[in-house]
C-alpha positions as CSV (number, residue, x, y, z in Angstrom):
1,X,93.4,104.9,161.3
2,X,93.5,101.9,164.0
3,X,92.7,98.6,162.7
4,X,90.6,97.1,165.1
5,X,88.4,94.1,165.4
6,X,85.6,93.0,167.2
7,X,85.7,89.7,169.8
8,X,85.2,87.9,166.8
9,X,87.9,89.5,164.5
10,X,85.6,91.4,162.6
11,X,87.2,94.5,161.2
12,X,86.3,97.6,162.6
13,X,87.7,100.9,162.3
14,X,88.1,103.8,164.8
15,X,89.1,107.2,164.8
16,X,92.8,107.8,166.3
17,X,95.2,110.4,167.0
18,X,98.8,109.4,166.1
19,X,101.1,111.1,168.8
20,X,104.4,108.7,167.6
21,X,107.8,109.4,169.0
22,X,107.3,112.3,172.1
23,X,109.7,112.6,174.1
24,X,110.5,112.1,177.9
25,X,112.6,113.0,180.4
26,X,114.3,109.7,180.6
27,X,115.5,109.7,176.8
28,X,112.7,107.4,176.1
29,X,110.5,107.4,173.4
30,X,106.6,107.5,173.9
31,X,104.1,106.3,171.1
32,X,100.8,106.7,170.7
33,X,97.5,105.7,168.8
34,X,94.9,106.6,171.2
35,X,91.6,106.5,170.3
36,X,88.6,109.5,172.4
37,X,87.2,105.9,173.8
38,X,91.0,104.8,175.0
39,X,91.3,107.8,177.2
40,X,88.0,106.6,179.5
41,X,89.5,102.9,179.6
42,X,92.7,103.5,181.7
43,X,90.8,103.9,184.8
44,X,88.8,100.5,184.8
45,X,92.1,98.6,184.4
46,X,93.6,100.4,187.1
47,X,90.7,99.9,189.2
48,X,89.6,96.5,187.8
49,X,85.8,97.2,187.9
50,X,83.9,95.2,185.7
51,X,86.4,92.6,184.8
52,X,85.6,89.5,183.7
53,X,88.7,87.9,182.2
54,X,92.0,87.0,184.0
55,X,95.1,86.3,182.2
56,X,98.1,84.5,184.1
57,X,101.6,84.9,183.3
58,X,104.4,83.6,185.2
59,X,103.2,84.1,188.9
60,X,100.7,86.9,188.1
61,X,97.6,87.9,187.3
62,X,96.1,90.4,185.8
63,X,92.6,91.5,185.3
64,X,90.8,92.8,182.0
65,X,87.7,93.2,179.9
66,X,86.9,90.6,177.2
67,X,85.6,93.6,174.7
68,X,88.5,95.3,175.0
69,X,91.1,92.6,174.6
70,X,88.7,91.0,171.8
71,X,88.6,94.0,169.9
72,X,92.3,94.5,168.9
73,X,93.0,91.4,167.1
74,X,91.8,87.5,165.8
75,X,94.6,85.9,168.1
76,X,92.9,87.8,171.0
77,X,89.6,87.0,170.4
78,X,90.5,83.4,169.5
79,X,92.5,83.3,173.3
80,X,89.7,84.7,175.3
81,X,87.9,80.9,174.1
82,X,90.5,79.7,176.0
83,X,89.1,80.6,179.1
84,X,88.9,78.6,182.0
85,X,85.9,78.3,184.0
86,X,86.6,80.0,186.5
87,X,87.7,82.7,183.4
88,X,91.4,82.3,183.9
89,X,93.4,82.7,180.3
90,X,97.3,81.1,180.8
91,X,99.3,82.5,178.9
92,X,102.6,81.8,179.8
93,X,103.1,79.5,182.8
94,X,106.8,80.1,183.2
95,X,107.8,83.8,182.7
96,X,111.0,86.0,184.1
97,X,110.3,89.1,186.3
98,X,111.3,91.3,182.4
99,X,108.3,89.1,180.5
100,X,105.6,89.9,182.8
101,X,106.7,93.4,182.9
102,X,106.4,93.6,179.2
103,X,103.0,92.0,179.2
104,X,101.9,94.7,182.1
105,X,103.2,97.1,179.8
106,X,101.1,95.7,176.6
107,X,98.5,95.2,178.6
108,X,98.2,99.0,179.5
109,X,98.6,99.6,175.5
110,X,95.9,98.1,174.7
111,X,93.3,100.2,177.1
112,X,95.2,103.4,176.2
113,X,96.8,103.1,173.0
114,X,100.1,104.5,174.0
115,X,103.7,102.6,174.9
116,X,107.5,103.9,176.0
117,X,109.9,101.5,173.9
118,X,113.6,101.1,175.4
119,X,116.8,98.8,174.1
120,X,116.0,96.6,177.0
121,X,112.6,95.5,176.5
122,X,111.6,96.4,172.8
123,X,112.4,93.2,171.2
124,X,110.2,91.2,174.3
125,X,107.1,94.2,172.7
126,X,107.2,93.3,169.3
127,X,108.0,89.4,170.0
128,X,104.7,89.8,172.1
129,X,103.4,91.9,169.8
130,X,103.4,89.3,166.9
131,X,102.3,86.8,169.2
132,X,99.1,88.3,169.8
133,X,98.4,89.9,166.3
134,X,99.0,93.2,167.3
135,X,99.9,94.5,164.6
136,X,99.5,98.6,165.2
137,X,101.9,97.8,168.4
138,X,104.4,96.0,166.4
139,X,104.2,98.8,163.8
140,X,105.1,101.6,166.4
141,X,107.9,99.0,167.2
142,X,109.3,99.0,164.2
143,X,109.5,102.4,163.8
144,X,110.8,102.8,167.1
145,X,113.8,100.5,166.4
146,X,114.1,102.2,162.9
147,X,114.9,105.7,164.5
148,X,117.1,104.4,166.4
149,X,119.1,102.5,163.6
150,X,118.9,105.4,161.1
151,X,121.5,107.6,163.7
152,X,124.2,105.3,161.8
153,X,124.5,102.3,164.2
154,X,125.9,100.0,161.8
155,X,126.4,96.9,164.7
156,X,123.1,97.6,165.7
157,X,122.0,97.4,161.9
158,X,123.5,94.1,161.4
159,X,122.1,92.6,164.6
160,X,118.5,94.1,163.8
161,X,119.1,92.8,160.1
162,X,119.1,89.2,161.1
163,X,116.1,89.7,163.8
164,X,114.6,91.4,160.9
165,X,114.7,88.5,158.5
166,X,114.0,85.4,160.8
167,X,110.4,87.5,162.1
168,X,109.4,88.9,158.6
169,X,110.1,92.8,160.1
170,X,110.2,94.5,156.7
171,X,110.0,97.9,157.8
172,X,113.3,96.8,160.2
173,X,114.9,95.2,157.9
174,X,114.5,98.7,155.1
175,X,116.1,100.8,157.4
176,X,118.9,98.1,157.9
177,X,120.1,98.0,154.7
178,X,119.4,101.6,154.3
179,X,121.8,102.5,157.0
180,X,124.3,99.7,155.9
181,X,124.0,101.3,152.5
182,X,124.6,104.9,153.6
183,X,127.5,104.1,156.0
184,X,129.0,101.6,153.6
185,X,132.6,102.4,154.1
186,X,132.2,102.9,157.6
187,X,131.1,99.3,158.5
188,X,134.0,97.6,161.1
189,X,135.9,94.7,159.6
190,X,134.7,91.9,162.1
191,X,130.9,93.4,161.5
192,X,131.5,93.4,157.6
193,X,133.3,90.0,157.6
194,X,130.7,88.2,159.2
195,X,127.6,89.6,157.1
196,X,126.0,86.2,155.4
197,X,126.0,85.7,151.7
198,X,122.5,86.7,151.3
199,X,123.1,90.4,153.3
200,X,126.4,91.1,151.6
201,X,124.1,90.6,148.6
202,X,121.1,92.9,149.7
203,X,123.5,95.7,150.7
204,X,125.6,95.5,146.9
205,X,122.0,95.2,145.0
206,X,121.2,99.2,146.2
207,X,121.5,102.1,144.3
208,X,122.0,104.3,147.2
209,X,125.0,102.5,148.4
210,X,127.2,105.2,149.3
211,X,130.8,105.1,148.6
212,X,133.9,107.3,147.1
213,X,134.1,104.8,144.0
214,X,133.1,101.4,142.6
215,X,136.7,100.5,143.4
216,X,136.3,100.8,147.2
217,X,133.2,98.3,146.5
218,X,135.5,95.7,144.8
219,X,137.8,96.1,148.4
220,X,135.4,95.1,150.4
221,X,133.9,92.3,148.7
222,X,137.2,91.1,148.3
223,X,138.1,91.0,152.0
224,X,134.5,89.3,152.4
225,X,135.9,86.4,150.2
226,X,139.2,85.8,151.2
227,X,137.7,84.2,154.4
228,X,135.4,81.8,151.9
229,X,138.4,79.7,150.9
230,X,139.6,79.5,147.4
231,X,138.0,80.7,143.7
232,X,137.7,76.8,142.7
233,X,136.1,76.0,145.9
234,X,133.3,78.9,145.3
235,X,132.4,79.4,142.0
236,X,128.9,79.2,142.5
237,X,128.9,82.2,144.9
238,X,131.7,84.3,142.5
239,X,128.6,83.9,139.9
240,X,125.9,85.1,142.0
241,X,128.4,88.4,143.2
242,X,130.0,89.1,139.8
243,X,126.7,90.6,138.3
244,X,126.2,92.9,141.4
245,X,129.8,94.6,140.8
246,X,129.1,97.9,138.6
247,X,132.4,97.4,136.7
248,X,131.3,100.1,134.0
249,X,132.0,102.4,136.3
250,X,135.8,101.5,137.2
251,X,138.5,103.1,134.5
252,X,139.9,100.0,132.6
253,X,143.3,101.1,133.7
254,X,142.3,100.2,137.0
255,X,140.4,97.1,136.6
256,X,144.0,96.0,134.7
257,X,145.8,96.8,137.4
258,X,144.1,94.9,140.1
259,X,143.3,91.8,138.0
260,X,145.7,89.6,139.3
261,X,145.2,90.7,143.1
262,X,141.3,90.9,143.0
263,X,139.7,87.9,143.5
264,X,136.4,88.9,142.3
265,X,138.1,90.8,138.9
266,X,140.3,87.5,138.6
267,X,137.0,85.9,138.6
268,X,135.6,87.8,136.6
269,X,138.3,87.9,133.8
270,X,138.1,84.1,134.1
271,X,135.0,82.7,133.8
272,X,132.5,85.8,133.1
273,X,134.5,87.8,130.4
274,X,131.4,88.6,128.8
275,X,131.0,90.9,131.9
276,X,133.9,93.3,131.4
277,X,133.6,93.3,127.6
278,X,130.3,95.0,128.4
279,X,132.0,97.6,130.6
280,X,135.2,98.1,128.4
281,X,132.6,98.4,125.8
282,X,130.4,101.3,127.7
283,X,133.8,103.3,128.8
284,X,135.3,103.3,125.5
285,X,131.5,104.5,123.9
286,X,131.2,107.0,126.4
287,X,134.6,108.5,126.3
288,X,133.9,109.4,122.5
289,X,130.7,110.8,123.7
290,X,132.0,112.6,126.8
291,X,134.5,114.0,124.3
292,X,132.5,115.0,122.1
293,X,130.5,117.4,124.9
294,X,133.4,118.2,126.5
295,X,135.0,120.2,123.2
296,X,131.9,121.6,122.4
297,X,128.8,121.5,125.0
298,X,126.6,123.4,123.2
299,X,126.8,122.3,119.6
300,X,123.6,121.4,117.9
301,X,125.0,118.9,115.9
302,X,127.2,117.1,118.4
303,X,125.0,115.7,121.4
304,X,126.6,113.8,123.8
305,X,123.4,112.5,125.1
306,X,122.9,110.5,122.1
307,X,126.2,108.2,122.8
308,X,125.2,107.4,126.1
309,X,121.6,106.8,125.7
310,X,122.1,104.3,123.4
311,X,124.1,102.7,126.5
312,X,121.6,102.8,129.3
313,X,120.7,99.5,130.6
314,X,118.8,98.9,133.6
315,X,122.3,97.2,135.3
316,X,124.3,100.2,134.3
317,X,123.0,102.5,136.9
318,X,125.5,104.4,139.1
319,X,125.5,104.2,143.6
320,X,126.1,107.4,145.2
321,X,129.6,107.7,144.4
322,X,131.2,110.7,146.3
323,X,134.7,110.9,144.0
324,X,135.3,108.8,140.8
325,X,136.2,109.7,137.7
326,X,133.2,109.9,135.6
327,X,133.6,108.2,132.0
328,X,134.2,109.8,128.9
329,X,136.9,111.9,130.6
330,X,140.4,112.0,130.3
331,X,142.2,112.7,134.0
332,X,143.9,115.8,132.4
333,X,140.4,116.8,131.2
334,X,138.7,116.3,134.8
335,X,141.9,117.2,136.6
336,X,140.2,120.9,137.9
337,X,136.8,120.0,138.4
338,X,138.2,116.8,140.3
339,X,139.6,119.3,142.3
340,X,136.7,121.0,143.1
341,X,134.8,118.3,144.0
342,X,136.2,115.1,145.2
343,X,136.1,114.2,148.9
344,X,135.2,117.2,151.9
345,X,135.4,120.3,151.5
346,X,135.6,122.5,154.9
347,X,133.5,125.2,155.5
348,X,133.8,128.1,158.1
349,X,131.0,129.2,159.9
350,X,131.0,132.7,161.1
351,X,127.4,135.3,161.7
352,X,127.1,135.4,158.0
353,X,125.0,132.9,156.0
354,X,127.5,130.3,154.4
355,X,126.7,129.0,150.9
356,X,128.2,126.5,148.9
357,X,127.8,124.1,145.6
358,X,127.8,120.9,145.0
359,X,128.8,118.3,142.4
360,X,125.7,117.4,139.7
361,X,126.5,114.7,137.5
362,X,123.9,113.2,135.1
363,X,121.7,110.1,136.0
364,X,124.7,107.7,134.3
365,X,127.3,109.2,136.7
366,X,129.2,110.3,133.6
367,X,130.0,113.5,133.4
368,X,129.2,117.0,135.4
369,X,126.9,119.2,133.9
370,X,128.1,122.8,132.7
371,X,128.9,124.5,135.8
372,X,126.7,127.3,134.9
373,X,123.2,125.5,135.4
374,X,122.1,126.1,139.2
375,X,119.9,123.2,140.5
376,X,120.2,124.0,143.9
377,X,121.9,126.4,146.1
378,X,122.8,125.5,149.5
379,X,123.4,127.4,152.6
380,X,124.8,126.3,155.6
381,X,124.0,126.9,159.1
382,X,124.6,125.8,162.9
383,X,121.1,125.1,164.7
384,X,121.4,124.7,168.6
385,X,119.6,121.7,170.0
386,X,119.7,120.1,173.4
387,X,120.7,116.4,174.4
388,X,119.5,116.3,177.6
389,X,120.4,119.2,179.7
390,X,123.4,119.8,177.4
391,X,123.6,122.3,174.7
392,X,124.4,121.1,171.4
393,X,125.3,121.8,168.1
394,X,123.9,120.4,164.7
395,X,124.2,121.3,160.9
396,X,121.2,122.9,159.3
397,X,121.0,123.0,154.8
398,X,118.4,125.2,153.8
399,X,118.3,124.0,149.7
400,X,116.7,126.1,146.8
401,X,115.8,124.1,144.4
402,X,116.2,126.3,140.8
403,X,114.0,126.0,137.8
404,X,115.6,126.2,134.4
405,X,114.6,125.0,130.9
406,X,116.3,122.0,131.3
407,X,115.6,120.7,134.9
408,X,112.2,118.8,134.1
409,X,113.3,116.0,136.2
410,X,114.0,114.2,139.6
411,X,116.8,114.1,141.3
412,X,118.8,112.5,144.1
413,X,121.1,114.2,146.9
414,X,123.7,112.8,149.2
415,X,125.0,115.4,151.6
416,X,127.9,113.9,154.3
417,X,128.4,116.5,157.5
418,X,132.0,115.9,159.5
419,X,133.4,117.1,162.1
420,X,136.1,119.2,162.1
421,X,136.9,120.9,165.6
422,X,139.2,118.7,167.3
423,X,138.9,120.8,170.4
424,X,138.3,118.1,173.8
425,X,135.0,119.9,175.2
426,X,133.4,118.6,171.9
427,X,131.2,115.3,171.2
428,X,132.5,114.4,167.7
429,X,130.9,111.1,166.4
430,X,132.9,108.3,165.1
431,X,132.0,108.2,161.5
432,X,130.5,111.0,158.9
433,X,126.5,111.4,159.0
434,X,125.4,110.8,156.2
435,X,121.9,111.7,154.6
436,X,120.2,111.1,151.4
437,X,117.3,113.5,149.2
438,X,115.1,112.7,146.7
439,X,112.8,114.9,144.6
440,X,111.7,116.3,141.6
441,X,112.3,119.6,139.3
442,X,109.4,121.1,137.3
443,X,110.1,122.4,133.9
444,X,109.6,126.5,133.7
445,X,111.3,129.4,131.8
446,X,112.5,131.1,135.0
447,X,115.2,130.8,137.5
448,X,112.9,131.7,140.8
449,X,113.2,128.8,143.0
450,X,110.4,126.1,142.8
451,X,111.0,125.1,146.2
452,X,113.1,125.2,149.6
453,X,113.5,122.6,152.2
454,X,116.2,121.9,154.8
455,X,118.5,119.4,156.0
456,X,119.2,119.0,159.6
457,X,121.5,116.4,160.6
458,X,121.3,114.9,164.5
459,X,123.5,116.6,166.8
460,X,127.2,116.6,166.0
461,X,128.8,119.2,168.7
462,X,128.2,118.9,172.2
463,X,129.4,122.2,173.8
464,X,130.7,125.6,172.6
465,X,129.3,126.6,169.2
466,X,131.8,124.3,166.4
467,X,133.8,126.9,163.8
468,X,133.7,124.7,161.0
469,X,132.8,121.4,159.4
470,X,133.9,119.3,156.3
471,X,131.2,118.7,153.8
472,X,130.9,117.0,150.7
473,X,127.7,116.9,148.6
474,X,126.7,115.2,145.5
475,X,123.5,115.4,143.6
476,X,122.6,113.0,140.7
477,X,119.5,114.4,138.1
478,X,117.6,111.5,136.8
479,X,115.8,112.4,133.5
């Protein structure tokens, strides 16, 4: 539904059709929220007849109808009192050939409810946008820039961030950190480097931070700090980090070796030992209960389940790790499925369907479950798409989700697609793509699947049909 008001911001509602993101031959993006009364308007405002309001801006302008400016929002109707009387509404008395285009283009959104976004003029639309209380326009702007961020632009998620957080842009600023979040390890140096305090500390606070292990995590944050001058210096902001470093989930071994060269483990040994007791605490518990399932995963009087749930805490969640070492396992007792499922895997593509499995670890992150329990099957295929007049290529995963006794719960799927054909006729994108799934699993006695859905991921070959891609999937189950 459109929110509307009347000339004197009175809420009013009217019946819309949603047309958001169709294409156009230009690459743009058109949106829509036309309304059966918006398709008659067009032609009066084309043909000014029956206008009684003139609004100047810059060295322009442009004729309109009171009722229809006063109906989309309180800062509208509060401007049309502004009136001359001679009817003559200023609204900018000094404006650049781009600003009055942008208000021609608003204008004509407001009589027909539909808008073509661009990089060049989309921030002026929603600046404008805010500016005049529309907030349906400013909406279909956020989404807009959303899309666009969401195809992994982490430079364009960092600048977007910032815009995000001076106007109040939630919806921007979601799929910021969302992107930042999925393409973690892909962020450049001089973008991660000069994040602010108060982003670095968004982007660590996710769950769904995406990353091969906590340990990569600790890099990065220690690289942010170097260029923050010395520990003594900062203690204030080493505080504030410390608790958003998941060290439960880095092998004490490792945390030992990198005390003295980390500056946020050296910290952290320091002045918050409390901190690691907790996590040296958690992997020496759960390595008696991993053990425990891992001699005998069936036994009726040993549960494994029952060590670590007397360890859950709300700060002892895992991210989306793609490879680490889960705990409660020895490396010469994860050594094969390590193996099997750390880092890309390639897969072939030929004209038969091409399945494959995935990694399912339990909502701590702590150990696989028995390799016999099917969750979800996946198949792999290649979908042909266009960009532009071009053929291309892109990854399709049809998933069956399996019932079983034990899968009365939700779960959470990172899939990462990349490129593997090296040949020079082929686009291949910079980094990974990398998408995320969430759902649930309903408890039932067969094995039937409960439900299928798909994957696609945005194009990733531009030309011949691609042989093979690497692929590495992970899916957590949260009871």
């Amino acid at each position: 539904m459109a929110e509307t008001t009347d000339h004197k911001g009175k809420g009013i509602e009217l019946p819309v059709a949603m047309d958001s993101g169709r294409g156009s031959e230009d690459g743009k993006r058109v949106y829509s929220c036309r309304s059966a009364l918006s398709k008659k308007l067009l032609p009066f405002l084309i043909n000014e007849e029956l206008t009684d309001i003139h609004i100047k801006v810059g060295g322009r302008k442009f004729a309109a109808h009171r009722v229809v400016l006063g109906s989309w929002s309180d800062e509208l109707g509060n401007l049309l009192e502004t009136a001359s009387s001679d009817n003559i509404i200023e609204l900018a008395s000094s404006a650049t050939d781009k600003e009055i285009e942008v208000f021609e283009m608003v204008l004509k959104f407001l009589y027909t409810g539909e808008v073509s976004f661009s990089s060049t003029n989309v921030r002026m639309v929603m600046s404008l946008a805010k500016q005049l209380g529309l907030k349906k326009l400013s909406e279909m702007a956020q989404e807009w820039v959303g899309e666009m961020i969401n195809q992994g632009s982490m430079v364009g998620a960092i600048t977007w961030l910032r815009d995000a957080a001076e106007c109040e842009y939630l919806s921007v600023k979601n799929d910021c950190l969302r992107t930042l979040s999925l393409y973690f390890q892909y962020i450049p140096e001089s973008s991660w480097l000069g994040l602010t305090f108060e982003e670095l500390c968004s982007i660590l606070d996710r769950d769904d931070l995406v990353a091969d292990n906590e340990l990569e995590i600790i890099a990065r944050v220690d690289d942010w700090l170097k260029g923050k001058g010395s520990i003594e210096g900062n203690k204030d902001l080493y505080l504030k980090i410390v608790p958003k470093i998941r060290f439960s989930f880095v092998q004490v071994s490792e945390l030992s070796n990198i005390q003295e060269t980390s500056a946020i483990v050296k910290f952290a040994s320091e002045y918050c030992p409390a901190t690691l007791s907790e996590s040296y605490k958690y992997r020496a518990l759960s390595y008696e209960a991993g053990v425990r399932g891992q001699y005998d995963p069936r036994s009726n009087t040993d549960n494994p389940r029952a060590g670590y749930d007397s360890l859950k805490k709300p700060d002892l969640q895992p991210r989306l790790y793609l490879n680490f070492m889960p705990p409660g396992l020895t490396t010469r007792q994860y050594g094969r499925s390590q193996r099997q499922n750390e880092g890309f895997r390639e897969v072939s593509f030929d004209q038969y369907r091409t399945e494959m499995t995935c990694a399912v670890r339990d909502e701590t992150g702590a150990w696989s479950l028995d390799s016999e329990s099917r969750y979800f099957k996946f198949v792999l295929k290649i979908e042909s798409t266009k960009i532009g007049d071009s053929e291309a290529w892109a990854v399709k995963y049809e998933i069956d989700s399996l019932d079983s006794p034990r899968s009365d719960s939700t779960y959470r799927m990172v899939i990462v697609t990349r490129p593997h054909d090296k040949d020079s006729d082929f686009y291949l994108p910079e980094n990974p793509i990398v998408m995320t799934k969430e759902g649930s699993l309903n408890k039932s006695r067969t094995h039937s699947p409960s439900s299928t859905f798909s994957v696609t991921t945005p194009p990733v070959f531009a030309g011949r049909k691609p042989r093979r891609v690497e692929v590495a999937a992970i899916v957590y189950m949260i009871r």
